[in-house]
N, C-alpha and C positions, 0 to 999 in steps of 0.2 A: 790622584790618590783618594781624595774625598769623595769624591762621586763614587768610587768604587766602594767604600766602605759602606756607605750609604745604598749602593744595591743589595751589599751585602745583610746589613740592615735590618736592611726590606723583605727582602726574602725570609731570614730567621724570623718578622714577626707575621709575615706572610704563615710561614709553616706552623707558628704556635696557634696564629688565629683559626687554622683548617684542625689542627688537633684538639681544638676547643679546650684550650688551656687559658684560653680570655674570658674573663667574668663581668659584662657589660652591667651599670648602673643607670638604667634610662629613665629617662625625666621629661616632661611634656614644659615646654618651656613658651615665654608668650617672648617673642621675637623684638615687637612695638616698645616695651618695656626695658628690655637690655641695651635698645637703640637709644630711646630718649635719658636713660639715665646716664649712658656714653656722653651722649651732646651734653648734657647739666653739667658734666664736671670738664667740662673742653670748653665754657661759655665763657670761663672768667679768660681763658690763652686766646678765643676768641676776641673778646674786647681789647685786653692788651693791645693785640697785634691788628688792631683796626680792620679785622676781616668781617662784613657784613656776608652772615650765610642767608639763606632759602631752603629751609629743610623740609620738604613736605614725607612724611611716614604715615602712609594707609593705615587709617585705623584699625580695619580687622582682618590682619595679618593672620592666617591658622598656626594653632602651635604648633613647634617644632618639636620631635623626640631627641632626646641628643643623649650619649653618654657620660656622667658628670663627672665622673673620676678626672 
């Protein structure tokens, strides 16, 4: 039943997005920056939990457009 709903879903936002009833908000985003500030607040559940990482993040990642709504 869920799956079905969920094509259903799909499809109505399928059909609003070809009626151009969606109002995109795009944003040029730095990628590098939303990763390492992820890991900064996962550092302290890290030590807790005695997990040594190895994170290595390319530093010049291109920005990403994304829509911020």
């Amino acid at each position: 039943m869920k799956s079905l709903q969920r094509l259903i879903s799909n499809f109505y936002d399928l059909s609003r997005f070809e009626a151009g009833e969606y109002k995109f908000e795009l944003k040029s985003i730095n990628l590098s920056n939303i990763i390492s500030d992820t890991l900064a607040l996962l550092y302290v559940d890290f030590i807790y939990k005695e997990i040594e990482s190895k994170i290595d993040i390319e530093e010049n990642i291109p920005t990403t457009i994304v829509d911020v709504q």
